[in-house]
N, CA, C and O of each residue as an XYZ file, in Angstrom:
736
protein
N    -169.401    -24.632   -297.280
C    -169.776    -23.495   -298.103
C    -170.105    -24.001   -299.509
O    -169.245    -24.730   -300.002
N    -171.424    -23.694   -300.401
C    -171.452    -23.724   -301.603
C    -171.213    -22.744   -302.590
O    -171.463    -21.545   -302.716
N    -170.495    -23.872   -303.437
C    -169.677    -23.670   -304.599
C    -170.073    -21.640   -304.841
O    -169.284    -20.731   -304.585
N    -171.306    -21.518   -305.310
C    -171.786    -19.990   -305.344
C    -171.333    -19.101   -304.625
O    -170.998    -17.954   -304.921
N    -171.311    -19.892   -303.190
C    -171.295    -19.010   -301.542
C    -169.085    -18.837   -302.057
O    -168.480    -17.814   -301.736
N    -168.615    -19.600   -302.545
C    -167.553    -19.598   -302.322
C    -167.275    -18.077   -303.622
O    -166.849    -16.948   -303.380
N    -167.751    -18.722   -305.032
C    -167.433    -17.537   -306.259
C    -167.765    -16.203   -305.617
O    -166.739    -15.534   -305.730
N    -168.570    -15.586   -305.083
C    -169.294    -14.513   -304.438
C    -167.826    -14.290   -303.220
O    -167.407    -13.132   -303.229
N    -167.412    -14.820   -302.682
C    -165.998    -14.529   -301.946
C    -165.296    -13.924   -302.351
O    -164.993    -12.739   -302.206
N    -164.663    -15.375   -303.404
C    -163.648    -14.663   -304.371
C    -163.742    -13.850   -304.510
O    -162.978    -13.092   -303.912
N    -164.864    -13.234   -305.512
C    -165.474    -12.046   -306.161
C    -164.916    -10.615   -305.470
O    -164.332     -9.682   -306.021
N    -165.319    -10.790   -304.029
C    -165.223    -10.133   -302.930
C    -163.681    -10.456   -303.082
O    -163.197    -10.089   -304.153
N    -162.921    -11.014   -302.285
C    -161.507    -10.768   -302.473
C    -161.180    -10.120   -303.616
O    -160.964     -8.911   -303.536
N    -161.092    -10.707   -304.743
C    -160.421     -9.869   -305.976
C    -160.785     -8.669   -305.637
O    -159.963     -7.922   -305.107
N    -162.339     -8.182   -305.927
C    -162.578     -6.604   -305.825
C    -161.566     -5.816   -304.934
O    -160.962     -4.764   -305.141
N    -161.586     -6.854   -303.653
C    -160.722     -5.937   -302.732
C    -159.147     -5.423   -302.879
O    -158.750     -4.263   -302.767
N    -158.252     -6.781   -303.201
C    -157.210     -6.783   -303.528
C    -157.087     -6.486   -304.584
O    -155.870     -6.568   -304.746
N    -157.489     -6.192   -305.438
C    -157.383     -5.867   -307.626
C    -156.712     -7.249   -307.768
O    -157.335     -7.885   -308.619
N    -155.928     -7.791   -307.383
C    -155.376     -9.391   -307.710
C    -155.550    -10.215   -306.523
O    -155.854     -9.822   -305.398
N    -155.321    -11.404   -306.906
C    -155.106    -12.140   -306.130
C    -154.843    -13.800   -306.556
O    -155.296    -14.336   -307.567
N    -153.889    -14.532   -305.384
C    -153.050    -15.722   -306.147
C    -153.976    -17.003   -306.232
O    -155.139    -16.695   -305.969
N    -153.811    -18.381   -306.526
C    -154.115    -19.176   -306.284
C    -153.686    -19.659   -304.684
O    -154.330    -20.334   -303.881
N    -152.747    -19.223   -304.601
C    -152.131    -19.973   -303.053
C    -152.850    -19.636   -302.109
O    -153.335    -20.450   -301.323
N    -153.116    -17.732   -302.013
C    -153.874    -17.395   -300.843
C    -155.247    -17.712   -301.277
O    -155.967    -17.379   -300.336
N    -155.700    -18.012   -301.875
C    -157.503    -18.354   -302.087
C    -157.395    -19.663   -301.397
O    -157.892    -19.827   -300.283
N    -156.654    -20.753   -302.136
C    -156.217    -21.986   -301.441
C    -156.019    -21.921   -299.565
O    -156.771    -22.418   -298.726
N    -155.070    -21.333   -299.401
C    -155.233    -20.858   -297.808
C    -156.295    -20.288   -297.732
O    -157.130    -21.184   -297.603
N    -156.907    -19.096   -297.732
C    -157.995    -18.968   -297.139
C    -159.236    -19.740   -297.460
O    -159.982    -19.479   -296.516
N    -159.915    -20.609   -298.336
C    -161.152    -21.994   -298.653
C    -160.802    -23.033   -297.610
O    -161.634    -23.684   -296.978
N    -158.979    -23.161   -297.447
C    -158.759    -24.328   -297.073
C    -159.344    -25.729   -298.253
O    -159.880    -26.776   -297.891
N    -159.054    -25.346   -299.561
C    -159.541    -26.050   -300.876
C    -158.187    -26.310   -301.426
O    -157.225    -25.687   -300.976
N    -158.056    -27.149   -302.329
C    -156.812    -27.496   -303.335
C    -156.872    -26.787   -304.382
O    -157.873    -26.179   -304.760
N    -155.536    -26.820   -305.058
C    -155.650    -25.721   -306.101
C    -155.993    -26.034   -307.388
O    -155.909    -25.232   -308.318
N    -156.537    -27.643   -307.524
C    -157.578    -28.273   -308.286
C    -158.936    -27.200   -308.421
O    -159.328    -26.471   -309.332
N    -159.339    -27.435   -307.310
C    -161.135    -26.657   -306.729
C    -160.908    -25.408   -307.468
O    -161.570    -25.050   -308.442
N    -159.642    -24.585   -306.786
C    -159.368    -23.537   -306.686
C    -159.502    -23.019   -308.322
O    -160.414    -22.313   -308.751
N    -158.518    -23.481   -309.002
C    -158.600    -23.207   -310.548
C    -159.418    -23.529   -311.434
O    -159.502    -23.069   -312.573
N    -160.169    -24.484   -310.845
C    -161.882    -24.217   -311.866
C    -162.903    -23.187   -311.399
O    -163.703    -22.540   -312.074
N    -162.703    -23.188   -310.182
C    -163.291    -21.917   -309.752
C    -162.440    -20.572   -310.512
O    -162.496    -21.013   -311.660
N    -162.063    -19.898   -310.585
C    -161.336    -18.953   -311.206
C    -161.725    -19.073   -312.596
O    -162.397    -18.177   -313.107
N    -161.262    -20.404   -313.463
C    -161.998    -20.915   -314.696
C    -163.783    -20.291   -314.493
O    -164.230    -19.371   -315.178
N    -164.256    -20.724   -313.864
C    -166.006    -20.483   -314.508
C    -166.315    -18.932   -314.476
O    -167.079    -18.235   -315.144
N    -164.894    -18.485   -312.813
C    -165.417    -17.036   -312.448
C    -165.395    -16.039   -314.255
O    -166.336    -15.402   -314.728
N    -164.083    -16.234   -314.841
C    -163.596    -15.846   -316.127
C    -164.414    -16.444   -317.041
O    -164.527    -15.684   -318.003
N    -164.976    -17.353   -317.178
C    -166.205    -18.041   -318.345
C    -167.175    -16.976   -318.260
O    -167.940    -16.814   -319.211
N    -167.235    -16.326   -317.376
C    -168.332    -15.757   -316.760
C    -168.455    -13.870   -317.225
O    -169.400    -13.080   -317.241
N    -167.285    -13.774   -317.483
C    -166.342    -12.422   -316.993
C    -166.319    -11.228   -316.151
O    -166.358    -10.006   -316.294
N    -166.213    -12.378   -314.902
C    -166.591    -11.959   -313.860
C    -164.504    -11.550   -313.109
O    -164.054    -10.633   -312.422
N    -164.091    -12.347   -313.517
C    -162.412    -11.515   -313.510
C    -161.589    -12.043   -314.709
O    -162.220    -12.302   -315.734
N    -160.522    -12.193   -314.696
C    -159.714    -12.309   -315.508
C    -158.183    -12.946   -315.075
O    -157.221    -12.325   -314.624
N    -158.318    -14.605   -315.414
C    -157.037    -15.262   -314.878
C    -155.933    -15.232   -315.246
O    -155.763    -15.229   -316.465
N    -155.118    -15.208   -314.631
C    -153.478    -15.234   -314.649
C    -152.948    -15.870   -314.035
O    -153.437    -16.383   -313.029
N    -151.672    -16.067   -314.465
C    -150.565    -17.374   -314.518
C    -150.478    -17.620   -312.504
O    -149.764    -16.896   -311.811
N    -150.996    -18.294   -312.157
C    -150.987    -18.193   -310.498
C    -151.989    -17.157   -309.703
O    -151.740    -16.452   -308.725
N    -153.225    -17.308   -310.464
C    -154.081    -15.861   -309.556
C    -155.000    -15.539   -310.320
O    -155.471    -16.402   -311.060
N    -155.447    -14.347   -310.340
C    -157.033    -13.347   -311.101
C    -157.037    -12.168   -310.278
O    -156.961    -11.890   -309.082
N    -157.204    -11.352   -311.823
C    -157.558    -10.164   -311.548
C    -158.898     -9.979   -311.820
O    -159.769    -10.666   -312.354
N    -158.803     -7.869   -310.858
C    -160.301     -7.490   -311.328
C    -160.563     -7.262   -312.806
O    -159.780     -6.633   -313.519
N    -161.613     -7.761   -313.204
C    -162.162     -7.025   -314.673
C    -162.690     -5.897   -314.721
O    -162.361     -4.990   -315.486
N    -163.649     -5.869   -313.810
C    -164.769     -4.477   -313.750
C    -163.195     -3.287   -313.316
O    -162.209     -3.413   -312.591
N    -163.722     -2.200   -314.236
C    -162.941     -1.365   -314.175
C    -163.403     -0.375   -313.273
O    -164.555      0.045   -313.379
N    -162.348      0.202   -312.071
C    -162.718      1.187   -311.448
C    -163.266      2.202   -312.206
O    -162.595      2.834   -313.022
N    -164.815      2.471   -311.927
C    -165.663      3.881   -312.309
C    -165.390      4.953   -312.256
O    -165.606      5.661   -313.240
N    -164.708      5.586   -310.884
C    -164.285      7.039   -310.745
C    -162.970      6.690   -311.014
O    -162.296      7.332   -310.207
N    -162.145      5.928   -311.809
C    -160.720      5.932   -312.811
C    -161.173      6.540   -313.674
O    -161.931      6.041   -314.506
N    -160.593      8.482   -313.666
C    -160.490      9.313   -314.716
C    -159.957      8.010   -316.287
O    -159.433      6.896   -316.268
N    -160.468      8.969   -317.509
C    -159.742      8.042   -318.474
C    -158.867      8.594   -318.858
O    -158.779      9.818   -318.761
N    -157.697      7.619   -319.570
C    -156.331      7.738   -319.744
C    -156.117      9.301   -320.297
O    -155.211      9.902   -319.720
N    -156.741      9.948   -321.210
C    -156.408     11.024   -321.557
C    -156.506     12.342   -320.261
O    -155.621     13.166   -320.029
N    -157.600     12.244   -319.685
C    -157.479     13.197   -318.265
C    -156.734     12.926   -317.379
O    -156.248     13.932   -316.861
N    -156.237     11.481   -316.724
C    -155.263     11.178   -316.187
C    -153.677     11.667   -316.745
O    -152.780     11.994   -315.968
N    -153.587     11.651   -317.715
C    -152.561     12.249   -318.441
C    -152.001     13.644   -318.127
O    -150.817     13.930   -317.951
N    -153.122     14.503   -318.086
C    -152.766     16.013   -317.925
C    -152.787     16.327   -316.950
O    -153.120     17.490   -316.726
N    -152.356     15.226   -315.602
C    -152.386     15.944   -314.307
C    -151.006     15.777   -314.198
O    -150.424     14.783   -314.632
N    -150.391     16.826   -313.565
C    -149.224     16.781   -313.678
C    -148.157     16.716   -314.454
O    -146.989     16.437   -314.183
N    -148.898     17.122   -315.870
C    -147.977     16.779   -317.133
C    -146.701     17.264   -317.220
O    -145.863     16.866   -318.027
N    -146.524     18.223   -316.301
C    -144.975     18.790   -316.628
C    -143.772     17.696   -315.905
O    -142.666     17.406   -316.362
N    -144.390     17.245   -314.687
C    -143.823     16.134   -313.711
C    -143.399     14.838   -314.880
O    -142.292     14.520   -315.314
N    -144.724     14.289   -315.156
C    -144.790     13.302   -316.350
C    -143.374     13.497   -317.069
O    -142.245     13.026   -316.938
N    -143.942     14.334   -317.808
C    -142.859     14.540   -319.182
C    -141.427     14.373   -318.389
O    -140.745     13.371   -318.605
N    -141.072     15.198   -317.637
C    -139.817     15.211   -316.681
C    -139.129     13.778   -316.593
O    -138.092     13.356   -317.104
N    -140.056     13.193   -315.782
C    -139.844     11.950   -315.712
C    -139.372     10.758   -317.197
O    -138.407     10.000   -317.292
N    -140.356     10.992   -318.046
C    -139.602     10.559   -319.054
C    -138.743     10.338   -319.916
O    -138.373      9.285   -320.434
N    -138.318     11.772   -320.105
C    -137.001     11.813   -320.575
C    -136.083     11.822   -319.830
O    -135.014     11.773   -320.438
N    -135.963     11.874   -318.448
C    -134.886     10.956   -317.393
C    -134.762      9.415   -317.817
O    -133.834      8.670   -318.135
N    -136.082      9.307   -317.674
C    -136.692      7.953   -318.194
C    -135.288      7.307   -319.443
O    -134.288      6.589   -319.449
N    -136.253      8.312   -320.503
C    -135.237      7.695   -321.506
C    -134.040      8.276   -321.708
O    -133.658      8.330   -322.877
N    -133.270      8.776   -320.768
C    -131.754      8.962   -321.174
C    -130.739      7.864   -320.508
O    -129.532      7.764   -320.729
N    -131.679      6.931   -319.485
C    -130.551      6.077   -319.245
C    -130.918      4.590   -320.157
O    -130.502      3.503   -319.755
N    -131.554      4.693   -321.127
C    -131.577      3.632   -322.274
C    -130.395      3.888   -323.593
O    -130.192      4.815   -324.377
N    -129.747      2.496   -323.346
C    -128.435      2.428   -324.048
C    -129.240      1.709   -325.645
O    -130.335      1.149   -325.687
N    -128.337      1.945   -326.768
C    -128.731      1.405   -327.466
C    -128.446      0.267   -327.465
O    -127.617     -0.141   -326.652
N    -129.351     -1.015   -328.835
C    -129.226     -1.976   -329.132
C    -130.134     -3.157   -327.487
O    -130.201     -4.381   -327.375
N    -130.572     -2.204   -326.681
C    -131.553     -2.695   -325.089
C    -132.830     -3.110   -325.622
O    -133.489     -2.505   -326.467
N    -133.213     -4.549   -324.867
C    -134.619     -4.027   -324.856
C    -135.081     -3.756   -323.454
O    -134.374     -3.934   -322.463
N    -136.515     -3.240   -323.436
C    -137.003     -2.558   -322.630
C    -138.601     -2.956   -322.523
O    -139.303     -3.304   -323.473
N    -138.952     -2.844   -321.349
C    -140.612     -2.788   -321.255
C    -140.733     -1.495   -320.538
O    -140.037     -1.125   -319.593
N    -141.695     -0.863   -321.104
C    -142.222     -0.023   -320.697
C    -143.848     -0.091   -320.129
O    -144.478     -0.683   -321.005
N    -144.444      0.154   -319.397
C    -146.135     -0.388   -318.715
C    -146.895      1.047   -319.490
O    -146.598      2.041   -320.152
N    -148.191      0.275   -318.814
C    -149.113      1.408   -319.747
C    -149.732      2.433   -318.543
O    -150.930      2.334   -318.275
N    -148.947      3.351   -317.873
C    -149.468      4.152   -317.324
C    -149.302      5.712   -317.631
O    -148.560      5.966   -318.580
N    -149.762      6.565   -317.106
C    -149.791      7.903   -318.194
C    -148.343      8.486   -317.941
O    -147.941      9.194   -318.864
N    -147.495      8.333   -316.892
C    -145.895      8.690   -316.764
C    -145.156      8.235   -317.690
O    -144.290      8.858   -318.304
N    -145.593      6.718   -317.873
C    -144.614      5.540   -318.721
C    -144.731      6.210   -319.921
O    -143.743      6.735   -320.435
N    -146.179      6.267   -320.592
C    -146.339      6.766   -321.775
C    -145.418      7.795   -321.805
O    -144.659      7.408   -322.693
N    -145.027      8.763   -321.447
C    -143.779      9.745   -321.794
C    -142.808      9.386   -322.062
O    -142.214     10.253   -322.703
N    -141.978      8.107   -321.864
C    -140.834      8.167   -322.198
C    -141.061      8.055   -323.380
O    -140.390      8.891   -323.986
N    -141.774      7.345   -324.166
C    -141.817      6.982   -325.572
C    -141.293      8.062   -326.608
O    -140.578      7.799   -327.574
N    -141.799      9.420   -326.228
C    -141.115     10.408   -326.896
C    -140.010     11.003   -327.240
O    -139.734     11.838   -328.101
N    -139.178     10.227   -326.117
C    -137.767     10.721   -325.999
C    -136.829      9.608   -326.187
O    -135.673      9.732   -325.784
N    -137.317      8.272   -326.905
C    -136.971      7.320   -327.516
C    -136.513      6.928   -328.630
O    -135.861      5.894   -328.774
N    -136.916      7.991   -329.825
C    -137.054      7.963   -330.856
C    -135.510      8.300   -331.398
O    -135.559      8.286   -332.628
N    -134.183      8.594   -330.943
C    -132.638      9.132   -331.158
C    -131.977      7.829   -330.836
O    -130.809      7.604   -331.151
N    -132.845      6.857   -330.119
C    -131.738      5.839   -329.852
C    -131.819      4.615   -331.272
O    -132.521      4.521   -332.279
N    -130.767      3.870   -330.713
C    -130.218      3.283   -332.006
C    -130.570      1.285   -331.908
O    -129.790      0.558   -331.292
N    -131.630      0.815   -332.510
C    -131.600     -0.594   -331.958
C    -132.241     -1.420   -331.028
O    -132.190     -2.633   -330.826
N    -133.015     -0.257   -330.367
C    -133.449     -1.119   -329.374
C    -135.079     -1.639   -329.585
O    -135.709     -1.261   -330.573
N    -135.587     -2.387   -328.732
C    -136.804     -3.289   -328.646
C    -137.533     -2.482   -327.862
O    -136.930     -1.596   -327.257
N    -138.762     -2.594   -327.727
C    -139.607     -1.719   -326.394
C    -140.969     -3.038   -326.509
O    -141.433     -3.513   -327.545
N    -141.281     -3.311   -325.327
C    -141.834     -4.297   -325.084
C    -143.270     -3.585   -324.430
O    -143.012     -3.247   -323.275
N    -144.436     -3.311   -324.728
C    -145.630     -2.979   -324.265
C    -146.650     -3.119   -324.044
O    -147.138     -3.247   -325.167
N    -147.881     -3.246   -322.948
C    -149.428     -3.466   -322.903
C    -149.963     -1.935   -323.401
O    -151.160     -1.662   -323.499
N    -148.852     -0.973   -323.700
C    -149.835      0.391   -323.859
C    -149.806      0.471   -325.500
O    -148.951      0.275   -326.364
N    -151.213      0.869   -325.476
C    -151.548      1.164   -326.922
C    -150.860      2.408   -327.023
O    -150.059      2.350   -327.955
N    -150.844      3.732   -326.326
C    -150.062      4.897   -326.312
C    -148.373      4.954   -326.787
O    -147.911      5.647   -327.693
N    -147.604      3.987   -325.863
C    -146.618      3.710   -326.340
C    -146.052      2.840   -327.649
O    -144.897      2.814   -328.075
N    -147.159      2.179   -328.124
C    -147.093      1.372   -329.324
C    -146.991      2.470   -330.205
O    -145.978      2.752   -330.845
N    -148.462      3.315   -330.232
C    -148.572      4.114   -331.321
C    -147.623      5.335   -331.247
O    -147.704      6.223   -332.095
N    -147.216      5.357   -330.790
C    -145.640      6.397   -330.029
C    -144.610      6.222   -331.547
O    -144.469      6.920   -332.551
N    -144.080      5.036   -331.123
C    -143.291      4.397   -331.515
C    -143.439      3.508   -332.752
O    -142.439      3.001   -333.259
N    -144.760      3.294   -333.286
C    -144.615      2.429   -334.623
C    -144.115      2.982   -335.614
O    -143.965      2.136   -336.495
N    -143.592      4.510   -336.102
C    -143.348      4.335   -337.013
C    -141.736      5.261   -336.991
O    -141.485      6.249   -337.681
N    -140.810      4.593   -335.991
C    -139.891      4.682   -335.445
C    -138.851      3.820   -336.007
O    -138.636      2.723   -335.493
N    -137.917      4.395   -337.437
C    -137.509      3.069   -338.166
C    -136.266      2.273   -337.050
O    -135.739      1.301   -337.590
N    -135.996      2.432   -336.276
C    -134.481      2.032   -335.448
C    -135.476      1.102   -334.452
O    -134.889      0.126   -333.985
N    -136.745      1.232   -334.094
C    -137.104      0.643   -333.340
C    -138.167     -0.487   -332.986
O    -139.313     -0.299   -333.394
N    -137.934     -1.460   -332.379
C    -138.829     -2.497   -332.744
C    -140.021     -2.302   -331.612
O    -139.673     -1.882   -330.508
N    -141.141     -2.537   -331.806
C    -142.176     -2.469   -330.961
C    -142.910     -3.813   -330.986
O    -143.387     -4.318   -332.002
N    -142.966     -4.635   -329.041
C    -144.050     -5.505   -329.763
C    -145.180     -4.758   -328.566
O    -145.078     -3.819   -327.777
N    -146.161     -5.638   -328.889
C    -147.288     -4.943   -327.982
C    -147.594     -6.313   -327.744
O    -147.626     -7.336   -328.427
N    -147.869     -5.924   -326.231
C    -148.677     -7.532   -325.275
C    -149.965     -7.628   -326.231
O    -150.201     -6.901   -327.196
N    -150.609     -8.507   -325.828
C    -151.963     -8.840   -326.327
C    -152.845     -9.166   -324.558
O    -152.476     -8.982   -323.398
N    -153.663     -9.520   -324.964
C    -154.628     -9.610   -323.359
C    -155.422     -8.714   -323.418
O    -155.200     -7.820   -324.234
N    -156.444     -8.660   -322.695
C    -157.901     -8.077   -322.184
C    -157.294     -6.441   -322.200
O    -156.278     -6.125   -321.581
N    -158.203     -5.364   -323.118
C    -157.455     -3.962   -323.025
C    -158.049     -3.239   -321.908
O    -159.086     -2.797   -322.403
N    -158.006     -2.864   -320.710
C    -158.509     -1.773   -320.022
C    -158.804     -0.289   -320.374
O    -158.363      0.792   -319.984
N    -159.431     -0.560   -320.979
C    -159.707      1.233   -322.107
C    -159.493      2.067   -321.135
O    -158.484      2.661   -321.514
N    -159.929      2.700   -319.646
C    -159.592      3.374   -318.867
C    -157.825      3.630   -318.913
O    -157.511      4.821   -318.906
N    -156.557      2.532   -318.963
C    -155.390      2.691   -319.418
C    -154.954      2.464   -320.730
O    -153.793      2.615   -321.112
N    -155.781      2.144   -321.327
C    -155.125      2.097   -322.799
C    -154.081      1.273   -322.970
O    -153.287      1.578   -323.860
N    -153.804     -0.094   -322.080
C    -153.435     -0.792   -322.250
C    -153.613     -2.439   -321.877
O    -154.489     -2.434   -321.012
N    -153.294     -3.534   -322.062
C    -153.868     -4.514   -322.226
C    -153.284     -5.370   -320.670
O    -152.074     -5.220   -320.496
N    -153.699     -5.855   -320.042
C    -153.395     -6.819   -319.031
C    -153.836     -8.511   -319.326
O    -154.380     -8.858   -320.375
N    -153.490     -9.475   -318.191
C    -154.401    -10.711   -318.353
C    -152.349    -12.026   -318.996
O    -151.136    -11.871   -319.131
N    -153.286    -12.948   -319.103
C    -152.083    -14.230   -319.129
C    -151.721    -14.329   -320.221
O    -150.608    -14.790   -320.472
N    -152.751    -13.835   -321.375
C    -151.876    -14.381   -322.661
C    -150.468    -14.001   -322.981
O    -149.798    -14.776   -323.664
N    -149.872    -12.691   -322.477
C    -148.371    -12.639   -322.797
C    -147.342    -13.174   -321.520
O    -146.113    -13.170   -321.586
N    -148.064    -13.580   -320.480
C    -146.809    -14.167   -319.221
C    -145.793    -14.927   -319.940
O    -144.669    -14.594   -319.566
N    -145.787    -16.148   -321.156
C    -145.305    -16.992   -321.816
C    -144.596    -16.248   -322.682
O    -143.426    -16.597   -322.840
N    -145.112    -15.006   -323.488
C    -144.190    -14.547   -324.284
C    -143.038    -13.285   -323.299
O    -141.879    -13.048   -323.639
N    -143.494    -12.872   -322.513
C    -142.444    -12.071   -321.597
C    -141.261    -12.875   -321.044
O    -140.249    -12.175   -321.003
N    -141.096    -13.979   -320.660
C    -140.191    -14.837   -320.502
C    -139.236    -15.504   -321.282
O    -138.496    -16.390   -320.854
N    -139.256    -15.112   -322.325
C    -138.641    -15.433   -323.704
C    -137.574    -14.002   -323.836
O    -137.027    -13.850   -324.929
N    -137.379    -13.299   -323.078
C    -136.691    -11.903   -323.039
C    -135.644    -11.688   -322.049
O    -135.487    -11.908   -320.848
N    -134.978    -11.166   -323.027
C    -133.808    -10.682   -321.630
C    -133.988     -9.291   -321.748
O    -133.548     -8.657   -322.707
N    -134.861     -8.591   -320.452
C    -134.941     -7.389   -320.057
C    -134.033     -6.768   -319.912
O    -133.241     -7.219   -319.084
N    -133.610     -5.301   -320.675
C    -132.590     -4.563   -320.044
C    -133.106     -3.824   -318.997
O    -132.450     -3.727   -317.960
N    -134.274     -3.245   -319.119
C    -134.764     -1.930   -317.985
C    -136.147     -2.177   -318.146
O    -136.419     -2.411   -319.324
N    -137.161     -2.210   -317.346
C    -138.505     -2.193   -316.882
C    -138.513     -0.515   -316.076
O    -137.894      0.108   -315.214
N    -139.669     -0.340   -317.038
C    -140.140      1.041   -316.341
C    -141.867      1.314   -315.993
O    -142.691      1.641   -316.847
N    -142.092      1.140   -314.860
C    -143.564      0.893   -314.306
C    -143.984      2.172   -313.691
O    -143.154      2.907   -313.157
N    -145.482      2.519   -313.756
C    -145.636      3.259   -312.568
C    -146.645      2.829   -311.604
O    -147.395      1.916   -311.947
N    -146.803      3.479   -310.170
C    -147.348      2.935   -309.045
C    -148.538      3.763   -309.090
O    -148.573      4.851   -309.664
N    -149.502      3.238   -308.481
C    -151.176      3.620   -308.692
C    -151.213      3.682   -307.006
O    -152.168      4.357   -306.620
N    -150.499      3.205   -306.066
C    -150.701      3.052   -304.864
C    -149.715      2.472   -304.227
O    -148.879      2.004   -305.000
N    -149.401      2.262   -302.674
C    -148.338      2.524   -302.022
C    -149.312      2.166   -300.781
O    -150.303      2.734   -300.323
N    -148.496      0.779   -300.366
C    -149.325      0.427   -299.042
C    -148.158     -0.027   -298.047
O    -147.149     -0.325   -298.685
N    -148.030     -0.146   -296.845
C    -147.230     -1.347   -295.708
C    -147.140     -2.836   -296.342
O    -146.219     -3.629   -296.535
N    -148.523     -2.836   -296.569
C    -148.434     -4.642   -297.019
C    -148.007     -5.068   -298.107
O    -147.495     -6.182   -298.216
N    -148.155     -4.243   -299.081
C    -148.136     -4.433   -300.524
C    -146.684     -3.991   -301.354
O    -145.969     -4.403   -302.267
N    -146.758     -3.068   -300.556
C    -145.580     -2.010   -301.291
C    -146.268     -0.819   -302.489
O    -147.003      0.168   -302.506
N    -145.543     -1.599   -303.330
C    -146.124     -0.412   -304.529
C    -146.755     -1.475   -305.025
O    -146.483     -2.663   -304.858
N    -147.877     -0.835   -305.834
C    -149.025     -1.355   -306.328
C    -149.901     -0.984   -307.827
O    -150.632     -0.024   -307.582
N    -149.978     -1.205   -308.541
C    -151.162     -0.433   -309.690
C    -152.116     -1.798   -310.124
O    -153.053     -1.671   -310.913
């Protein structure tokens, strides 16, 4: 297969899977993960996806993905619900990540009474929630922003997330498969 015939695969995988690793590209080329990671390298030179620490994601943003503000108001009473459940089992002096999906974004509101804690984020929503929250520290990931979520994905913060001792991660799921599990 040439090199092209192979990027045009990939391409095709990522689209399909929204991620995908170095290992299974490697298994399925039957290539090393030499080949493998310059390929991924040119696909991203290109910006054609977007690499991460063991893998690549999609760049092209799903089209019929309502944007973050209409996604927001479906179900807003559920949302909100959820959040301040959300944030009543955050103890002070915790840190926390919170993701950038339109549920997550709710807890942020009901954050603002506690005493000390960190909130760790890719959402611009929850940043701007919370910046001017004197008890509370906010950092915000950096990486490629998905304007459709209003928040940032991609490798540049894998290195700084590991530097943390998580008290509570709060995510939400975009999808729900057999193979996958939960998914966004």
């Amino acid at each position: 297969m040439f090199k092209d015939e192979r990027h045009d695969e990939i391409l095709k995988l990522v689209n399909e899977k929204q991620s995908i690793s170095v290992r299974v590209l490697c298994d399925h080329f039957k290539l090393s993960v030499v080949t493998i990671r310059s390929d991924l390298k040119e696909l991203e030179e290109k910006g054609k996806i977007l690499r991460t620490h063991g893998g690549a994601l999609m760049v092209n943003e799903n089209k019929d993905m309502q944007p973050f503000s209409s996604r927001r108001k479906q179900h807003a009473q559920r949302k909100v619900a959820i959040g301040k459940a959300a944030a009543e089992i955050v103890q002070d002096a915790e840190v926390i990540f919170i993701d950038g999906g339109t549920t997550a974004a709710e807890i942020g509101q009901f954050l603002t009474d506690k005493q000390k804690i960190t909130v760790i984020t890719p959402s611009v929503e929850v940043a701007y929630q919370l910046v001017t929250a004197t008890n509370i520290n906010v950092y915000m990931l950096n990486g490629f922003i998905l304007k459709s979520s209003l928040s940032t994905i991609g490798s540049p913060y894998e290195g700084f997330m590991s530097e943390w001792n998580i008290a509570k991660a709060f995510f939400g799921a975009a999808g729900l498969t057999c193979e996958d599990g939960l998914t966004d």
